[in-house]
C-alpha positions as CSV (number, residue, x, y, z in Angstrom):
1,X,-105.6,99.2,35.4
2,X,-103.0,98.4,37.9
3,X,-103.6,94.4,38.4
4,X,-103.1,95.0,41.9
5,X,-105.8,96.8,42.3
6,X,-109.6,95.7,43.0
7,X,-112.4,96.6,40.9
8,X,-115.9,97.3,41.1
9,X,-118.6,95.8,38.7
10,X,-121.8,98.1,38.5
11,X,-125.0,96.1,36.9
12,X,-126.6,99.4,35.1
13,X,-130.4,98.7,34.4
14,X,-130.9,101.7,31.5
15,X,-133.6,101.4,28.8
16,X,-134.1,97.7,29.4
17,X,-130.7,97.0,28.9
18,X,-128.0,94.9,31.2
19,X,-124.8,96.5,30.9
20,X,-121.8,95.5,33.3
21,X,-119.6,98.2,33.9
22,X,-115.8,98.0,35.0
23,X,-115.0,100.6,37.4
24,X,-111.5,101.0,38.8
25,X,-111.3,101.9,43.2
26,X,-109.3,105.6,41.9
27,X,-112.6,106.7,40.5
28,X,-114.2,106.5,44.1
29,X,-111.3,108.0,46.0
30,X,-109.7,104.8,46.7
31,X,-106.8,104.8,45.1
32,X,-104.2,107.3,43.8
33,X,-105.6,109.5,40.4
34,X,-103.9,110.6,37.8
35,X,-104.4,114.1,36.2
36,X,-104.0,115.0,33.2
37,X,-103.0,118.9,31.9
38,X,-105.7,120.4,29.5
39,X,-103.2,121.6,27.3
40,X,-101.8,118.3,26.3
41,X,-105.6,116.5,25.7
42,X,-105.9,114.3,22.7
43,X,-109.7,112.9,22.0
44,X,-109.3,110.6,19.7
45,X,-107.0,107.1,19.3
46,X,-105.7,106.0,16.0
47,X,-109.0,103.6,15.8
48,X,-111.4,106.2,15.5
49,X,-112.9,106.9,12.4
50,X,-114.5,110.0,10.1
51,X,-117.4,109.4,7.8
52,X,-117.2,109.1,4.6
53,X,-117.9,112.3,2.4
54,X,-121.3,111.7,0.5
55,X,-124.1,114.2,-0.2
56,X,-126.7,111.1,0.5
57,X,-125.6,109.5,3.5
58,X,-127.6,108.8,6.6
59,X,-126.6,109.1,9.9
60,X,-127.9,106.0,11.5
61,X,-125.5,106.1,14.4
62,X,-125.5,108.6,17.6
63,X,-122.6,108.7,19.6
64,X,-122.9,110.5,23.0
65,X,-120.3,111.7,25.4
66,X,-121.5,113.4,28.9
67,X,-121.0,114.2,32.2
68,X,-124.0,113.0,34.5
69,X,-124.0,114.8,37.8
70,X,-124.3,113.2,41.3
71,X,-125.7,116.0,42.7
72,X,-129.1,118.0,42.3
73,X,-129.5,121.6,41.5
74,X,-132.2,124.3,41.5
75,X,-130.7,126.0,38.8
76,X,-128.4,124.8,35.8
77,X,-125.8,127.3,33.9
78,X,-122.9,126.2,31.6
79,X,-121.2,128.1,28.9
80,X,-119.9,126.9,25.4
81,X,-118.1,127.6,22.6
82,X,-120.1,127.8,19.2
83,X,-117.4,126.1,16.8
84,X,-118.1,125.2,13.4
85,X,-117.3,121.5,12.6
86,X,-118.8,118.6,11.0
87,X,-117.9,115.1,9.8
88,X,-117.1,114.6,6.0
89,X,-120.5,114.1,5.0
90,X,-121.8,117.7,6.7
91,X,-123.1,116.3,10.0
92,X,-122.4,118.3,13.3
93,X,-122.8,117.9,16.7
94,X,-125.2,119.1,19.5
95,X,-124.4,120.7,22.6
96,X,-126.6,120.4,25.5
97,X,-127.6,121.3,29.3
98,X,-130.0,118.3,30.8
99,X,-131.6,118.6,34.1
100,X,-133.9,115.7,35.0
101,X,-137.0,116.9,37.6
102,X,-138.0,115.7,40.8
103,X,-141.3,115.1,39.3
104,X,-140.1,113.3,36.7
105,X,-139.5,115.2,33.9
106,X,-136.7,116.1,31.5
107,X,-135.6,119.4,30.2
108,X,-133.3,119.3,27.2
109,X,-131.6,123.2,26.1
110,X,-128.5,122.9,23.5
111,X,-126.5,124.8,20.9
112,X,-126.3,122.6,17.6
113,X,-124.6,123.1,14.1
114,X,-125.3,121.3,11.1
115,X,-127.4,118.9,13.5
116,X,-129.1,115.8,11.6
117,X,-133.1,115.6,10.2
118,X,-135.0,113.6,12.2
119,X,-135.1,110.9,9.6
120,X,-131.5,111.1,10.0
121,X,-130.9,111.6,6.0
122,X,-129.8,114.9,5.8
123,X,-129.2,117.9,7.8
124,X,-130.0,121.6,9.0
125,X,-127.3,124.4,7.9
126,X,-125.7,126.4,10.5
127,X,-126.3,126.9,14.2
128,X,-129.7,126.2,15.8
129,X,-131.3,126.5,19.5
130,X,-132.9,123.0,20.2
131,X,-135.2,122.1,23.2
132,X,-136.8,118.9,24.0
133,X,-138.9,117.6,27.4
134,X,-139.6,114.1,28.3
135,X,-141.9,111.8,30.5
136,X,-139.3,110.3,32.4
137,X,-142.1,107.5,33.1
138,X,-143.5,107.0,29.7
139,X,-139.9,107.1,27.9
140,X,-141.9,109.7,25.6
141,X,-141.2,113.3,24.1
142,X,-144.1,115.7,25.5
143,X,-142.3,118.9,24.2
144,X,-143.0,120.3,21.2
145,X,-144.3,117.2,20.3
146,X,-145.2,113.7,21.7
147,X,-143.9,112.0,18.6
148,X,-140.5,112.1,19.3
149,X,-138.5,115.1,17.8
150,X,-137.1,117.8,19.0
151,X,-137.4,121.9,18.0
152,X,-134.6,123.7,16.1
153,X,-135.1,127.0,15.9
154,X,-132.4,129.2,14.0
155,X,-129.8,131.5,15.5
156,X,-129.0,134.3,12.5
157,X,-127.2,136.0,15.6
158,X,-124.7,133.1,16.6
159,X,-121.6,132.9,15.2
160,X,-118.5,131.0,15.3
161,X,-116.1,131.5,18.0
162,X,-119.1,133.0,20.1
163,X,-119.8,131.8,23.9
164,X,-123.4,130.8,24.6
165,X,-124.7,130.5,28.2
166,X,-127.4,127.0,28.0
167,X,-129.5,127.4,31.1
168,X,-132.4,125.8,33.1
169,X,-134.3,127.2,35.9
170,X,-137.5,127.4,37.4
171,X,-140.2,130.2,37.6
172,X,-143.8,130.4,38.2
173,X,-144.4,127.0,38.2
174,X,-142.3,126.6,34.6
175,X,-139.4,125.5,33.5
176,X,-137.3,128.4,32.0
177,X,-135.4,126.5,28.8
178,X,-132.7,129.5,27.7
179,X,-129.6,129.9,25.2
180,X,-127.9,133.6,25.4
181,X,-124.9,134.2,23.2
182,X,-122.7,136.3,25.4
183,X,-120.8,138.3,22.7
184,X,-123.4,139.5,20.1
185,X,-126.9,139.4,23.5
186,X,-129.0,137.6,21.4
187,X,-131.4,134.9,23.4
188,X,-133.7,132.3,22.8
189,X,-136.1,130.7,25.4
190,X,-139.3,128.8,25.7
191,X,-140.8,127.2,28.8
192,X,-142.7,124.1,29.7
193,X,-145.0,123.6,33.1
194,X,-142.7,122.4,35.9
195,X,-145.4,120.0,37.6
196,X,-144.7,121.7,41.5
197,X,-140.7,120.0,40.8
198,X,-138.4,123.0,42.5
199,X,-134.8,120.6,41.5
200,X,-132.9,119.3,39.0
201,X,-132.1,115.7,40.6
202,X,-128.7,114.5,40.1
203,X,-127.9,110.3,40.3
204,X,-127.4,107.1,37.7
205,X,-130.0,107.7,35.4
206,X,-130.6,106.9,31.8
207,X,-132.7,110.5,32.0
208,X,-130.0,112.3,34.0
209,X,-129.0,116.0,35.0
210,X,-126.0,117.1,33.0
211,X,-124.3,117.7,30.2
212,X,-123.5,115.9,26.9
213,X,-122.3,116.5,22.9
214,X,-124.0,114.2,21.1
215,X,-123.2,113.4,17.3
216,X,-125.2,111.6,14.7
217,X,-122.9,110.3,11.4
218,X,-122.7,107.8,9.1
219,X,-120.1,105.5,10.5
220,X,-119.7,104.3,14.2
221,X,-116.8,105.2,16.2
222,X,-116.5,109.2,14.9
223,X,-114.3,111.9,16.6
224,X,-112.4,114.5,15.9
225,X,-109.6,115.8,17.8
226,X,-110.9,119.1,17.7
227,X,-111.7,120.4,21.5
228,X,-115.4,121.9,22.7
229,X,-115.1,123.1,26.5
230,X,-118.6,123.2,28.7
231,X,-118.1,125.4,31.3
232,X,-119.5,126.6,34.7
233,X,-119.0,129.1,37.7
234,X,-120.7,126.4,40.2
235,X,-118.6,123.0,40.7
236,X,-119.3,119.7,40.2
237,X,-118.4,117.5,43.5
238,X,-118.8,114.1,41.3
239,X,-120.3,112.3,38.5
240,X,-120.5,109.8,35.9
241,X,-118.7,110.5,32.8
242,X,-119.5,107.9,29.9
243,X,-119.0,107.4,26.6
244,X,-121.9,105.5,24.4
245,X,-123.1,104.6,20.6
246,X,-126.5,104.4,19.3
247,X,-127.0,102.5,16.0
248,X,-130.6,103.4,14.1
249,X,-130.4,101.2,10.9
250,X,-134.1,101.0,10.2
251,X,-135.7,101.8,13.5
252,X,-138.4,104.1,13.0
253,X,-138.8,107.7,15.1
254,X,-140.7,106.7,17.7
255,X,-139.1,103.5,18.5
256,X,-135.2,104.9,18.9
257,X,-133.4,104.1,22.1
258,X,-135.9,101.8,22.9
259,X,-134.7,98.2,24.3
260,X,-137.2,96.0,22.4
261,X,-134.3,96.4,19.3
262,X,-131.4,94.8,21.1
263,X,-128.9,96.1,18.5
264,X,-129.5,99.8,19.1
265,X,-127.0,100.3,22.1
266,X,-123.5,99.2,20.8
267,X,-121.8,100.4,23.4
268,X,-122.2,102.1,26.9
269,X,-119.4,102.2,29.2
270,X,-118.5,105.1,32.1
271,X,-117.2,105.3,35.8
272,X,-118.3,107.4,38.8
273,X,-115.6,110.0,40.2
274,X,-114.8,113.0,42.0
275,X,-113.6,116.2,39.5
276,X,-110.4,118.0,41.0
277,X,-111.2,121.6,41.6
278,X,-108.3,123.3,40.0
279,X,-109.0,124.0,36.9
280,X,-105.6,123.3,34.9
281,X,-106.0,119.5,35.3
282,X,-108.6,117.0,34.6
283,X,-109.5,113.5,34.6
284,X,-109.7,111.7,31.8
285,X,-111.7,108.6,30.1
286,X,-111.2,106.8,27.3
287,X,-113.7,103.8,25.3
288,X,-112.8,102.6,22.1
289,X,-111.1,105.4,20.2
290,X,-112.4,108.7,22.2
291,X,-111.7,110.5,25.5
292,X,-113.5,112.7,27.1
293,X,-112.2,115.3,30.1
294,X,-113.5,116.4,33.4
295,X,-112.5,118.9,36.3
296,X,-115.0,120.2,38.9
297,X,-115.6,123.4,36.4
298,X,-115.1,122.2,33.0
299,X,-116.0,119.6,30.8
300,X,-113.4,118.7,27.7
301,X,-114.6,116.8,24.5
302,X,-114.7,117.5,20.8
């Protein structure tokens, strides 16, 4: 950061935890940004790390990279590109469209490959449509379950290469949880009650409205310099982009992202800004090895 320059510390209260964020004036339109061209994007630094190949690992940690929108919508639709790709040990990512009620709920539809057990030793094989819903209130999963894990339900119809439309939108009192894969029309939904909400509420939250790859493996501080492109037909006008790292070494299910263990969050950092709208360019942000990419249409990461 220029040393010229002011900054701005935010105090983020998010699951209990205290964390001081650094945010530099050009994020907030007061300064002079700096773009940078899609076709020259690198994701990952010289310290980032693979994990190592082992047919036993575990991944205890979760690294997350999303874009959390400022805005609120009544409907959410973002396309991505199924792409095969995991971390030495077999592990793949999760791709996935959040939209957090103004009731107080939260709606989870993604794309994952290769996406980790919930015990975290192990994984699935190939891709798979996930869903979750939260109590925002209660910090707890309500949907399938209310112990904590999510639903993965194969897709025999996806394929690599393909583009799949994640989508979340209201109807009859419900909330419509979709994945469509555009090339070979093959869809997946379910639906969970809506609770009289009618938008998806965008702001700083730890339950936000957005979208994020998230990426159990074995070691912490994974990427790959391979590039995974959400994209959208409705622009973003701003939002919080961060970059964070869970570590689960022996934290049972039900108590994961949960403050009380003060080792769980190793690292949270992100900064508020406004997306250019041509779609050639696109802001960048790096923490610790991985860098993530943002325009008003398109969201860059690996």
């Amino acid at each position: 950061m220029n040393k010229k320059a002011l900054a701005i510390i935010l105090v983020i209260i998010t699951f209990g935890i205290t964390i001081i964020v650094l945010v530099e004036p050009n994020w907030i339109g007061l300064g002079k940004v700096s773009y940078v061209s899609r076709s020259q994007e690198q994701f990952c630094s010289n310290s980032s790390t693979t994990s190592p190949s082992s047919s036993n690992a575990t991944a205890n940690y979760d690294e997350q990279v999303y874009l959390d929108f400022n805005e609120s919508f009544s409907s959410l639709q973002y396309n991505v590109t199924a792409t095969q790709q995991n971390d030495s040990s077999g592990f793949g990512p999760l791709y996935v469209l959040n939209g957090r009620t103004n009731t107080g709920y939260w709606y989870q539809t993604g794309l994952a490959w290769n996406f980790a057990h919930s015990t975290l030793n192990g994984h699935y094989k190939g891709f798979y449509f996930f869903y979750q819903v939260w109590n925002v209130s209660s910090r707890h999963s309500v949907y399938p379950n209310n112990f904590g894990t999510s639903a993965l339900i194969p897709l025999s119809q996806v394929y690599s290469g393909d583009f799949i439309l994640l989508s979340l939108s209201f109807s009859y009192g419900d909330v419509i949880l979709g994945l469509h894969d555009w090339n070979t029309d093959a869809s997946n939904q379910t639906s969970y009650q809506a609770f009289g909400a009618a938008k998806f509420v965008g702001g700083l939250y730890s339950f936000f409205t957005g979208i994020m790859m998230e990426w159990y493996h074995v070691n912490p501080l994974f990427c790959l310099q391979s590039k995974v492109t959400f994209s959208s037909e409705a622009p973003v006008a701003s939002a919080w982009i961060w970059i964070d790292e869970w570590n689960f070494t022996n934290i049972p299910l039900g108590d994961r992202f949960n403050a009380a263990y003060d080792h769980e969050l190793l690292f949270n950092s992100g900064r508020f800004f406004h997306p250019p709208t041509v779609t050639s360019i696109a802001e960048s942000f790096s923490y610790l090895g991985t860098t993530a990419y943002a325009n008003a249409y398109d969201f860059d990461t690996f």
